[in-house]
Backbone as JSON, one array per atom type, in Angstrom:
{
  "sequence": "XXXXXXXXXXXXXXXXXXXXXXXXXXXXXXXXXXXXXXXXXXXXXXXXXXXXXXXXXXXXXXXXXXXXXXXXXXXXXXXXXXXXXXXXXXXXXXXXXXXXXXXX",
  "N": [[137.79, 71.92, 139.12], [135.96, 71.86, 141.17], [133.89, 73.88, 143.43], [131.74, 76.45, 144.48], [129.74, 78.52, 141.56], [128.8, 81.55, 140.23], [126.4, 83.44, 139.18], [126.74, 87.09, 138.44], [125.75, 90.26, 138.67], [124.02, 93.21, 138.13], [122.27, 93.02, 140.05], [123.41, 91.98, 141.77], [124.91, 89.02, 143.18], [124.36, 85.49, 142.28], [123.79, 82.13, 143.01], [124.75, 79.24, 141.33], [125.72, 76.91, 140.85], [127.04, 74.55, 141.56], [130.04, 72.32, 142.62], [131.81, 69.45, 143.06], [134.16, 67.22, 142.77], [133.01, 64.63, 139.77], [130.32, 65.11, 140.33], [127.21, 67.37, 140.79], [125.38, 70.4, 141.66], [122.49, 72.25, 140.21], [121.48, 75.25, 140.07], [118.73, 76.56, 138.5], [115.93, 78.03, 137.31], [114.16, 78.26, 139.19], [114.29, 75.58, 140.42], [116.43, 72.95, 141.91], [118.87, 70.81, 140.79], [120.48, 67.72, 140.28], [123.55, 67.02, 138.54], [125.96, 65.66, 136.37], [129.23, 65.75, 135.7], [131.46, 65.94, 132.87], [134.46, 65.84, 131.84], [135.86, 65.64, 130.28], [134.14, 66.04, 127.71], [133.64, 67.95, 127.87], [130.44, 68.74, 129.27], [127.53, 69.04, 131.21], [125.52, 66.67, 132.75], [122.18, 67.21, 133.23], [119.67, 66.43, 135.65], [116.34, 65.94, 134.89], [116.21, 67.78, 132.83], [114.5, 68.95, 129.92], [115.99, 69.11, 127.18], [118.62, 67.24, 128.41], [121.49, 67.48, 127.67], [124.07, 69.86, 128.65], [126.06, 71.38, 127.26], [129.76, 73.11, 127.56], [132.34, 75.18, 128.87], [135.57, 75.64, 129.97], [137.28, 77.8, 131.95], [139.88, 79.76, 132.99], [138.78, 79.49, 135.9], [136.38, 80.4, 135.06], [132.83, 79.33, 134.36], [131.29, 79.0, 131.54], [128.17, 78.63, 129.94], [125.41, 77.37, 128.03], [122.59, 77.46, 129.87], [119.8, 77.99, 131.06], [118.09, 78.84, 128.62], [120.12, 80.85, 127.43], [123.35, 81.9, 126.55], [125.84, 82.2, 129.59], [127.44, 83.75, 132.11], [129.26, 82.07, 134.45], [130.79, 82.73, 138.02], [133.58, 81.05, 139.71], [133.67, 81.23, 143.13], [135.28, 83.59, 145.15], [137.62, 83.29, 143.04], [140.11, 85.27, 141.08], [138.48, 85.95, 138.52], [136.5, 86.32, 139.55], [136.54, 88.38, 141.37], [137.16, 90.59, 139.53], [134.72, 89.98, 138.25], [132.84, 91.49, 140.07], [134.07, 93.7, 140.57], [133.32, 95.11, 138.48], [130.28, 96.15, 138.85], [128.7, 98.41, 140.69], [126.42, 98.39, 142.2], [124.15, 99.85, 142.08], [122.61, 99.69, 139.79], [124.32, 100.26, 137.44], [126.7, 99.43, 135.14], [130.26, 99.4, 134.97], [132.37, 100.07, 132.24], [135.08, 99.86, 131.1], [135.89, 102.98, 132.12], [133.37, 103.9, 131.03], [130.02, 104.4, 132.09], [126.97, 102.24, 131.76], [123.47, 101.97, 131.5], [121.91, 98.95, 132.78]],
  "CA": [[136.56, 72.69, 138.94], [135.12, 72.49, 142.71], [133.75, 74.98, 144.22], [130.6, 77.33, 144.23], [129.55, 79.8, 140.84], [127.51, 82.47, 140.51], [126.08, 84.58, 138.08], [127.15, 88.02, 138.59], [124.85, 91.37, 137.46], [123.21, 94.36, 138.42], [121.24, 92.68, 141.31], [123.99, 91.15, 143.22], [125.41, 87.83, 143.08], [123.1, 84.32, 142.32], [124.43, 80.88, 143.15], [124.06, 78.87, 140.39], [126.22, 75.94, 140.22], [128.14, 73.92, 142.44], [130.55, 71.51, 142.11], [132.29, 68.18, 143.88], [134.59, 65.65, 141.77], [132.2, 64.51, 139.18], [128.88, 65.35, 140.74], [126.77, 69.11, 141.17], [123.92, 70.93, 141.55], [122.55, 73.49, 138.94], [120.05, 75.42, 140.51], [117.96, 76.87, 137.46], [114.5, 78.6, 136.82], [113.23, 77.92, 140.53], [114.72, 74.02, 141.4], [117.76, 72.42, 141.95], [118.48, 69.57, 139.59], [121.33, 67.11, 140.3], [124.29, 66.56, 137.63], [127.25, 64.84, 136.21], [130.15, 66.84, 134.77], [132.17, 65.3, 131.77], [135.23, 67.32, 132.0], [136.36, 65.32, 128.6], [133.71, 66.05, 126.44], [132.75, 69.49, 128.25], [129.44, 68.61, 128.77], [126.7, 68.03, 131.77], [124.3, 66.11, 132.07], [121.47, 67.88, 134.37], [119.02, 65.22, 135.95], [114.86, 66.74, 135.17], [116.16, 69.02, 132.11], [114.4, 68.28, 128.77], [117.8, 68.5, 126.48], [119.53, 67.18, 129.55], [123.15, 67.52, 127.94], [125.0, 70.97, 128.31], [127.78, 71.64, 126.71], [130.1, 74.16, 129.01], [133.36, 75.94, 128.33], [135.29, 75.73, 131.6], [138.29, 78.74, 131.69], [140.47, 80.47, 134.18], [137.76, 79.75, 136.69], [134.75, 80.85, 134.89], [132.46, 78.39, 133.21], [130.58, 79.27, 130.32], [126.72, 77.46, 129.46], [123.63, 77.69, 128.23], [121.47, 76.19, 131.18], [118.73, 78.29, 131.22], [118.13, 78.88, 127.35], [120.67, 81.88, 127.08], [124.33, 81.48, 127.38], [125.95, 82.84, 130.81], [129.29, 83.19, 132.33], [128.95, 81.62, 136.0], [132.37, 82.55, 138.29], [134.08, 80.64, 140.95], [133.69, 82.46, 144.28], [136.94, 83.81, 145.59], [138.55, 83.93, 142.13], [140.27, 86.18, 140.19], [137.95, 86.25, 137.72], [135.24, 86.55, 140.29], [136.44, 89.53, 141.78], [137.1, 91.58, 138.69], [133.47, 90.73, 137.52], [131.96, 91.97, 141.02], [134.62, 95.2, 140.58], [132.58, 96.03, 137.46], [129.27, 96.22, 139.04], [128.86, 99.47, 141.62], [125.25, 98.08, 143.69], [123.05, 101.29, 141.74], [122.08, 99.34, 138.62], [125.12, 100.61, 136.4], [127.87, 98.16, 134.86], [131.0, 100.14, 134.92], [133.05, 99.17, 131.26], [136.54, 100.71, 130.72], [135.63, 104.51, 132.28], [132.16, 104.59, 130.95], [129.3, 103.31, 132.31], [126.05, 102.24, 130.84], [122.42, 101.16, 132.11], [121.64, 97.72, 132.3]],
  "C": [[135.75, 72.8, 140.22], [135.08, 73.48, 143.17], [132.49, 75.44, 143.8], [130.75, 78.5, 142.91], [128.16, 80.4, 140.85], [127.62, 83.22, 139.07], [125.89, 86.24, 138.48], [126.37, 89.48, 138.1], [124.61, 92.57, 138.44], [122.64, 93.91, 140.36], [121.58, 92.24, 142.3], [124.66, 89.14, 142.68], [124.08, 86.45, 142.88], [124.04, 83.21, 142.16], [123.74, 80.28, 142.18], [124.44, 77.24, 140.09], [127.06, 75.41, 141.11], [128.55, 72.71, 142.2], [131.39, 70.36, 142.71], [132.71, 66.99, 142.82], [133.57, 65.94, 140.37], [130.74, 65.0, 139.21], [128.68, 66.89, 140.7], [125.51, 68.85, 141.23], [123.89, 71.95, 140.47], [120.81, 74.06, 139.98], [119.49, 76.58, 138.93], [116.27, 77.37, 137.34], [113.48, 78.17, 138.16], [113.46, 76.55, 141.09], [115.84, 73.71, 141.06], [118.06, 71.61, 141.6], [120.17, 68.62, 140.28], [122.07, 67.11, 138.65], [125.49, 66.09, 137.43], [127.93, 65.85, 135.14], [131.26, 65.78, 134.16], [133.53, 66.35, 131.82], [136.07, 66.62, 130.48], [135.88, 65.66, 127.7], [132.91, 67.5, 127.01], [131.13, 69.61, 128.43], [128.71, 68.16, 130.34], [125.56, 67.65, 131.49], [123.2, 66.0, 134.1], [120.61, 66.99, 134.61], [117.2, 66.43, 135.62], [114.65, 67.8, 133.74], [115.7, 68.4, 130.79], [115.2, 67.79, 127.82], [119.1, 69.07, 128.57], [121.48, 67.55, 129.16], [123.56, 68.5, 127.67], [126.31, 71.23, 128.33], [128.49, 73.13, 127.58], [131.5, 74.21, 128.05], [134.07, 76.39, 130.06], [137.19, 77.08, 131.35], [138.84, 79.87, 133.09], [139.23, 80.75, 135.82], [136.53, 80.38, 136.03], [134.01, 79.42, 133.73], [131.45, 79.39, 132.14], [129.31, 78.84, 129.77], [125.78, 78.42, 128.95], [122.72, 76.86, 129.12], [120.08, 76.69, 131.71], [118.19, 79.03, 129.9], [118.82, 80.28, 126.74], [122.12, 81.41, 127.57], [125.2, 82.17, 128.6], [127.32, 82.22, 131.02], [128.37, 83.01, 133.87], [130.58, 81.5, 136.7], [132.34, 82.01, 139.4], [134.54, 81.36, 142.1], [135.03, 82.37, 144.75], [137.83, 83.85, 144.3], [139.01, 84.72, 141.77], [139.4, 86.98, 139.78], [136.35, 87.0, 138.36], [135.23, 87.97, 141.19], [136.4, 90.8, 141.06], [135.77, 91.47, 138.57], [132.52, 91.66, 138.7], [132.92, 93.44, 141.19], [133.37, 96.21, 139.58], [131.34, 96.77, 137.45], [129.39, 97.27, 140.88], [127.28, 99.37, 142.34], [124.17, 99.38, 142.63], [122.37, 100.91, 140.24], [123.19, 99.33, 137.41], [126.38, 99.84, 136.17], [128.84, 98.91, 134.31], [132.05, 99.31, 133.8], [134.23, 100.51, 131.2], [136.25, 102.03, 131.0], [134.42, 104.48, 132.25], [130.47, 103.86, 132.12], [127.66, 103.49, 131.64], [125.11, 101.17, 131.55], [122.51, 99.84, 131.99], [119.86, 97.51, 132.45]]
}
């Protein structure tokens, strides 16, 4: 699971999550919190966060959370998965889905 994710959209890329062995950062709602990643019970545990333990969903390079009270895909830079989701997004606001595309 090492490496840098981001959350992917309309606006450009946002670092969100980084990762080393057991240890990370989560940067979240304006500060950067220290945490411990459970990779048994899918779950960290963010240092500062009221319900400190989030449960995660970790998959072909993308993780999965709720860490800022909505759940979010966050991808591993240089992936796969990370390049299709930054194919989908054309810089002008519009999120290009199978042909069509549609405001965000």
């Amino acid at each position: 699971m090492d490496g840098e994710y981001y959350e992917i959209g309309d606006y450009g890329t946002d670092l969100v999550i980084i990762i080393k062995g057991d240890k990370g950062t989560v940067d979240a709602e304006g500060s950067t919190s220290s945490m411990t990643i459970d990779t048994d019970t899918q779950t960290f545990e963010i240092s500062g966060f009221v319900n400190p333990t989030v449960k995660f969903e970790y998959k072909d390079d993308v993780i999965t959370a709720n860490i800022t009270g909505s759940e979010r895909q966050y991808f591993k830079k240089g992936s796969e998965a990370y390049k299709e989701e930054l194919k989908k997004f054309n810089g002008n606001g519009r999120r290009i889905e199978k042909g069509s595309e549609k405001v965000l």
